[in-house]
Structures are given as structure tokens and as C-alpha cells.
N, C-alpha and C positions, 0 to 999 in steps of 0.2 A: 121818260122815253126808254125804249127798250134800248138794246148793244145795237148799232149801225156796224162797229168792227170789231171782231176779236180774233186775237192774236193767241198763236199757240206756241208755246216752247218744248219739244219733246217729241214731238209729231211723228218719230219714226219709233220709239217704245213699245210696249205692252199696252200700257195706258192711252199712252201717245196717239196711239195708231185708232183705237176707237173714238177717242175724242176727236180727232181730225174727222174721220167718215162721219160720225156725226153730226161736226158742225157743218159740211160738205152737203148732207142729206139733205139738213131741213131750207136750205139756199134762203134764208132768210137775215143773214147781215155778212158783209165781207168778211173772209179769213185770209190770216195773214199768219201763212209759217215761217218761224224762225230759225234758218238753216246753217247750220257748219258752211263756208264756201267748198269744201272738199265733198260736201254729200247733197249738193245743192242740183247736179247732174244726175244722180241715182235714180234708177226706174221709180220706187217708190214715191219718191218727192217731186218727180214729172206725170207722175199717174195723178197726183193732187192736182200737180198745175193745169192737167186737162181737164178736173174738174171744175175747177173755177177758182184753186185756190194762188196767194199771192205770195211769192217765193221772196224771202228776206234773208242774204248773205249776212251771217251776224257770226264776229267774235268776243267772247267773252271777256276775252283781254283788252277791248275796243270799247271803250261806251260810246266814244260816237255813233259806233254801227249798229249801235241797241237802240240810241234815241231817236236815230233814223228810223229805224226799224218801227219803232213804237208812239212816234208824230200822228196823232188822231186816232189813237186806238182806246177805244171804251174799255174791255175787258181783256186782261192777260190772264192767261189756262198755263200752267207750269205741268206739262209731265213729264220732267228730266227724272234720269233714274237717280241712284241711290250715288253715284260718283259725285254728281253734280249736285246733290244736294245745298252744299252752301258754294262750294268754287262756279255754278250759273246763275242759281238762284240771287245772289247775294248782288251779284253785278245786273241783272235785271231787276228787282228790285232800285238799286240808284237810279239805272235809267227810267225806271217806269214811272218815279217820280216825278222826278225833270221830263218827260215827254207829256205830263198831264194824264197818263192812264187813272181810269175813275175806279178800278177795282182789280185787285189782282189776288188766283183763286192757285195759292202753293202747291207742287207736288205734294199731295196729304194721303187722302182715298185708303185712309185703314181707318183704325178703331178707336177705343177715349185710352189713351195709355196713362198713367200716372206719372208725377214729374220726379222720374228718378233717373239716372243714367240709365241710358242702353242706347241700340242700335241706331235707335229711331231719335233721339234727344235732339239732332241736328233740324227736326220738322217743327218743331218748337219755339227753335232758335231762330230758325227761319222766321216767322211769326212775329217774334220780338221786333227781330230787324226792321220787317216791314212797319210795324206799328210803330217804331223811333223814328224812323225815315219820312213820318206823316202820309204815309199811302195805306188808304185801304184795303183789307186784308181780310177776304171770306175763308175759310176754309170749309172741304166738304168730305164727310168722313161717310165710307158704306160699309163697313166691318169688315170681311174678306172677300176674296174673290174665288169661289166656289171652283171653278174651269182652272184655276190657277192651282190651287190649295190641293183639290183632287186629283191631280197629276202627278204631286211632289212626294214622291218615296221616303226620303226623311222626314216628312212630315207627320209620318205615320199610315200613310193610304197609299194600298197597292192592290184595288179594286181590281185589275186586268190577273189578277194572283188572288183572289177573292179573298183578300186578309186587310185587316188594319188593324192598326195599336192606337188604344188611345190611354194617352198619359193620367189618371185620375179618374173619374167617375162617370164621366161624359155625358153630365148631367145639365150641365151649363149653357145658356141660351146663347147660338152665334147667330149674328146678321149676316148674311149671302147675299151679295152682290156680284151682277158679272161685269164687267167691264164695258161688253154691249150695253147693257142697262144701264149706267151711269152715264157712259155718251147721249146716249137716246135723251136719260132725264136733261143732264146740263144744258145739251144742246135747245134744246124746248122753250127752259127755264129762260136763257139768255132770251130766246124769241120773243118771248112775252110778258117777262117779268121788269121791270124798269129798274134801270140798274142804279137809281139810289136805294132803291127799296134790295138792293142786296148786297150791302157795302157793309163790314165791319159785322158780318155773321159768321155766326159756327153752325153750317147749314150739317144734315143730316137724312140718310137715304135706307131706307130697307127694302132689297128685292125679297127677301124669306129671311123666316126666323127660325132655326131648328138646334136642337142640342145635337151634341155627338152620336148620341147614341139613336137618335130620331133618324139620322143619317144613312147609318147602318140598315132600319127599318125601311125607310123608301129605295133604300138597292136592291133590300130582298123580297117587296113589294113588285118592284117594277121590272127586274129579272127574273119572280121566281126560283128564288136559288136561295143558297145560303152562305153569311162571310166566316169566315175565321175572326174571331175578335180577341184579340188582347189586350187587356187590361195592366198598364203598368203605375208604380206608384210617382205620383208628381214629385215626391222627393228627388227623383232621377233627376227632374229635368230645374229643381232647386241647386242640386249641388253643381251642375254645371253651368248655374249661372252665376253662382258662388266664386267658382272657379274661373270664370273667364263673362265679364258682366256686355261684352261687346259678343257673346256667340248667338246670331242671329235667329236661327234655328230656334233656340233651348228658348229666345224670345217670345217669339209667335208661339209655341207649344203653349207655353205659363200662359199666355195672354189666352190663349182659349180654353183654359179650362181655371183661371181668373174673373174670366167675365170680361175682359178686355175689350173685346172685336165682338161685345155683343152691344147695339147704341140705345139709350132710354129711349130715345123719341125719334120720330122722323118728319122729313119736309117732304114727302112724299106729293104731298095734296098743291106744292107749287108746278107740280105740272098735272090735271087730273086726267090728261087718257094715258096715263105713263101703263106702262104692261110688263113689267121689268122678266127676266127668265126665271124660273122655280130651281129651287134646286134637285126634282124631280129631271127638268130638261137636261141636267148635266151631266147627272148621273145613268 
């Protein structure tokens, strides 16, 4: 049988915020947000409740207020940001066990990193947890998020200034994902995928597949124009991971032109009318 309920943790986020509309859209099993009592009153989280969703006062410090929270909930959605990594995660996870949740799907939604220290190691950890804890644990990785990535001047793109830098060759294949399009698939996914049949996966999503330099070609395809492109040497962005192995930035840069945030395969085909955005729309 498909989710009857799912719970979301993070609902006010980047991520957060598409997955909630989406699970909201398709009105095909209760949601249940799990709220701060301090942001439980906030426009945003009452715009839910007038949509149909179910407002849950939960503190992290509290596991009662989590196992209450999560008393007949099929599938828990984690999109706490980067703070909360393991100080919410780590406390819903206990509860989710003890409250019988049948599957719970971590803050994850990047790319395959390899197991060495950095930023990102805490997502991993997470994983374990749950896996010691005997609770099922999907995670679902889309490589980046296109509307996200594109935006970010350190990142090397500053299309509105018709320039980007890219670190190394920009020859490397990235998956693009936007954030609408991951909501869209999961939300679908949970409607009519039966949630044994998604327990204990390392699920996988591609809205586009394009290198750096393909990028550059669909902006000056679809504006007519042309960018400034710099080419710089990846050693740059080596030694300052050298130098400081927690700098988040110099993370993500290596990871795309690693091959990181590009994924072998995808589960695309568990939802088939999925339509995800190009990264043509973004641009």
C-alpha cells in the first residue's frame, strides 16, 4: 500500500518549501509538518494549514513531542538545513523508530560524494544512524539544483554580468535538478509507489544532464549573446581544500568538475508522467 501519511521535517527551507507544495498538490495522503512552536503561528506554516496540512509543535529536545508527532506516520521527508543536520535529524530518527514510521527519506538531494571528510560527511552519518537504530532509510540524491547553483556568484556564475569561471575543463557530466522537480517526483512517488517497495533504497533522480561547458552553450543559444568564460586551474580549488577540508564552497566546485554531482543511474521511470524543468527553463 502506498504512504496514507507523511510527515515532513523542514517545511519552511529551500527544499523544505517544494516538498511541502508538493506533497500539498497531489492531496493524495495526509501531511503532517513538523513545526518549531515559536513558527508554528507564521504566515507560511498557516498558508499550509489552509491547505490541508497538519501543524505539529515539535521540539528536538522533546522526544515525546516527536513520537507524538510521528504516532501513524508511513513516511518521514527530512529537509532541515545544514545546522540541523545531526542536532534534528539524529532526535527524529529515535522517535521515528519508536513511533513505527515504515520509512524515513534524510536531508540528502545532492550528489555520490566519496567517503572522506568534508562538509557534507554529517549526511552519511546520518544514514548510519538510522541504519543502527533499525529504521529504514531511503535516501534520494538529484545532483544539483540548477535555480540554486545559478544564482551563486562564488560559485563561479554571474550570468546577469555575462561571465562565469569555471574551475578545470568543464567538461564533466552534472545532473540538474530543481527543487520544483524533486517535489513534483517524490510527492507522486509516495502516491503510488507502495512503501515497502521503497524502504532501505539509494533512490536517484535526473531532471538534465549537461557539462559546464554545455551550459555556457544553452545561455548563448537561448539569449543570443555571448559569456565571458574563464577557465581556471582545479588546482586552485585543491589547495584550498588542502588548507581548510570543511570549506564548503571549494567542496561543491571539486565535486563538479570530479564528477561528483553527476549520478550513474536514475529512478526516474518510478513516477512516468514526471516532466522535471531543463536546465534551458532556468537559464
Amino acid at each position: 500500500m502506498s504512504a496514507q501519511v507523511v510527515a515532513l521535517a523542514g517545511a519552511n527551507g529551500y527544499v523544505g518549501k517544494a516538498l511541502a507544495n508538493a506533497f500539498l498538490d497531489v492531496s493524495a495522503y495526509k501531511v503532517r509538518l513538523l513545526v518549531r512552536p515559536e513558527s508554528i503561528e507564521t504566515v507560511p506554516y498557516q498558508e499550509y494549514k489552509k491547505r490541508g496540512a497538519l501543524l505539529y509543535a515539535v521540539s528536538y529536545d522533546d522526544e515525546n513531542s516527536l513520537v507524538t508527532a510521528l504516532e501513524g506516520v508511513d513516511v518521514l521527508v527530512s529537509a532541515v538545513g545544514t545546522a540541523g543536520l545531526t542536532s534534528a535529524q539524529i532526535p527524529l530518527i529515535k522517535a521515528a523508530k519508536q513511533a513505527g514510521v515504515k520509512v524515513f527519506f534524510p536531508s540528502e538531494y545532492g550528489g555520490q560524494f566519496p567517503d572522506t571528510p568534508s562538509p557534507l560527511s554529517a549526511k552519511k552519518d546520518i544514514v548510519k544512524t538510522a541504519q543502527d537504530q533499525g529504521l529504514p532509510v531511503t535516501t534520494l540524491s538529484i545532483g544539483g539544483f540548477p535555480e540554486y547553483m545559478f544564482a551563486f556568484g562564488p560559485l563561479g556564475f554571474s550570468f546577469a554580468d555575462k561571465k562565469i569561471t569555471i574551475w578545470g575543463e568543464g567538461n564533466t557530466k552534472v545532473t540538474w535538478t530543481t527543487a520544483r522537480s524533486v517535489g513534483d517526483w517524490l510527492a507522486n512517488v509516495l502516491k503510488t509507489v507502495p512503501v515497502s517497495e521503497l524502504q532501505d533504497k539509494e533512490l536517484k533522480i535526473q531532471g538534465s544532464v549537461h557539462t559546464l561547458n554545455e551550459v555556457v552553450e544553452i545561455w548563448e543559444r537561448k539569449h543570443n549573446d555571448k559569456l565571458q568564460v574563464e577557465h581556471r586551474p582545479i588546482k586552485e580549488i585543491e589547495d584550498r581544500l588542502a588548507a581548510n577540508p570543511k570549506d564548503f564552497l571549494a567542496t561543491l566546485i571539486q565535486a563538479l568538475d570530479a564528477g561528483y554531482i553527476h549520478l550513474d543511474r536514475n529512478d526516474n521511470v518510478l513516477y512516468p508522467g514526471w516532466k522535471p524543468d531543463t536546465v534551458e527553463d532556468i537559464l
